[in-house]
N, C-alpha and C positions, 0 to 999 in steps of 0.2 A: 387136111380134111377134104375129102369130096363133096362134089358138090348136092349132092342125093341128101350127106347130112346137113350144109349148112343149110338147106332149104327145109329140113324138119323141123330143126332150130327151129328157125326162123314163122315158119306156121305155129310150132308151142306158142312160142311168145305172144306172137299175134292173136291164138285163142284164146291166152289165159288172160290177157288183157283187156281183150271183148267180152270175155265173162265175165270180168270183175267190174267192167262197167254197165252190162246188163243189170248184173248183179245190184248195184246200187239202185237204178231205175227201176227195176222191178221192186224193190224194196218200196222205193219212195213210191211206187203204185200201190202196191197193195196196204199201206198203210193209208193212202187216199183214202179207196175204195173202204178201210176201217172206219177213218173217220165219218164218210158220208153215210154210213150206214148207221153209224152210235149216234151220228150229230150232237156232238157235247157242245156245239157253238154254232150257231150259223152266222152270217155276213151281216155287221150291223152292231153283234152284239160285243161288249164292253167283255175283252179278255186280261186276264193275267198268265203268263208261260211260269211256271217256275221250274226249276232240275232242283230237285230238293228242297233246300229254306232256299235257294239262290233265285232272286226273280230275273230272268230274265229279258223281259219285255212284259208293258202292259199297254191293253188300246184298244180301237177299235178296228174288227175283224173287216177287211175290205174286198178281201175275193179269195175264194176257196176252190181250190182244184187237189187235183187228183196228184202234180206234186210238191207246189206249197200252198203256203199259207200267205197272206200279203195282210200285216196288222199295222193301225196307222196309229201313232203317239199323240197325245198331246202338244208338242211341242211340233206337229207334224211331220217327224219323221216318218219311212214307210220300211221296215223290217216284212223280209222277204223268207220266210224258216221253211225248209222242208219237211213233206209232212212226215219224213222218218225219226227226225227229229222230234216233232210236237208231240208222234204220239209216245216218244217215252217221257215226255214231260207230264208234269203234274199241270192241269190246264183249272182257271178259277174263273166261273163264269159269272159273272156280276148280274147279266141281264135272266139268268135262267132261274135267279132265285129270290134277285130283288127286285124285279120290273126294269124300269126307271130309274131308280136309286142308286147316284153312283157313288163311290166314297172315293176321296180325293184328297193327296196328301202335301204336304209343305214341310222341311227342316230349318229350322233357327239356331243360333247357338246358342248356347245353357244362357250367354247373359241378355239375351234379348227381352224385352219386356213382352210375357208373355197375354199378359192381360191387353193387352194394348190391339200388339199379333190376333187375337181371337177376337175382339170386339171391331175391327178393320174387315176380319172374314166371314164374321156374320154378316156386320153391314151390306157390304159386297152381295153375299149369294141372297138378301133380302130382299136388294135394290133389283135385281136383274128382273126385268118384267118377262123371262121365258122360265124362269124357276115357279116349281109350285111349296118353295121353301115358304115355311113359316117358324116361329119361331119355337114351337111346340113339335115341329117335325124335324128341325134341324139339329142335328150333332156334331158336337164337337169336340174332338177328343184327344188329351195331351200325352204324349207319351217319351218318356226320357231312354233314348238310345245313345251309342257309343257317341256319336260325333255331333251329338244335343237334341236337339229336342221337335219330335213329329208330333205335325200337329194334322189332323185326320177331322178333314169333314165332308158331308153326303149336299149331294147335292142332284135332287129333283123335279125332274121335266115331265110335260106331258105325251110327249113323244120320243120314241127311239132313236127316229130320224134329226129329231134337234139337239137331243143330246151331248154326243162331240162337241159341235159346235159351240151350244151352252157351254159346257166343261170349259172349253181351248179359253173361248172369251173369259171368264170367269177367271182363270187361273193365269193367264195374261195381266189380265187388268192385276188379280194380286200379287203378282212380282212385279210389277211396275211397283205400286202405293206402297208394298212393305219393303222395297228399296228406296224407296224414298224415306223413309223413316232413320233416323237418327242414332234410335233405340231400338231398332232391329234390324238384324242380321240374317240373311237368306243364307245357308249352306248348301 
């Protein structure tokens, strides 16, 4: 082989490889530049990603560019998605439809005492003096899945900014008390 060709080689390769990483970057831009134009979420607000029924992250949005997304969990993890990814995701915006109002969930197993489980997570988002929970606004909702039983309740602030914060605390405090229970099981 001459040397004339291995150097074409060798240029293909190097261009096709620089395009295919352009390729990406430009992707992951111009899906930015989608997002900030639809604004289906801005920074603050209470997300869910899902790929179908699959959730794959839910949180609050903490910085948005051009090409990720940066969502911070309850548990305060901090998930990093590209935005080519988010935007073929199905995106559920908590704060774009319910204010304030977040709904927030917990798994037990089928034999945990559910009555018990639910009069613990009232009490809890009752007591919290940054909740505007009362007990005519609060829901709570039991629902039987494969590996037992969600239990879904809302929980509202008067601000956006405290929010998280509320949630994290809230949801803290009841995985501490309903492991502490005897008769109930966290899954």
């Amino acid at each position: 082989m001459s040397t004339q060709t291995i150097i074409t080689i060798l240029t293909a390769i190097i261009v096709a490889t620089v395009t295919l990483i352009l390729q990406k970057s430009f992707s992951n831009i111009i899906c930015g530049i989608n997002l900030a134009i639809r604004q289906p979420f801005k920074k603050g607000d209470r997300v869910t990603i899902k790929y179908y029924d699959k959730e794959i992250v839910s949180g609050h949005v903490i910085g948005l560019g051009l090409i990720n997304i940066k969502i911070k969990t309850y548990d305060k993890s901090v998930y990093i998605m590209p935005t080519n990814i988010v935007d073929t995701c199905v995106v559920v915006n908590d704060d774009y439809s319910q204010g304030i109002n977040h709904t927030e969930k917990i798994k037990i197993s089928l034999d945990s005492n559910i009555n018990k489980a639910k009069t613990i997570i009232l009490a809890t988002i009752l007591s919290n003096d940054n909740t505007e929970n009362t007990n005519e606004n609060t829901h709570i909702i039991i629902k039987y899945v494969d590996s037992g039983i969600e239990i879904q309740y809302n929980v509202r602030t008067n601000s956006i900014e405290k929010s998280y914060d509320v949630c994290s605390e809230i949801c803290e405090h009841l995985l501490k008390v309903l492991n502490e229970q005897s008769d109930i099981n966290i899954i």
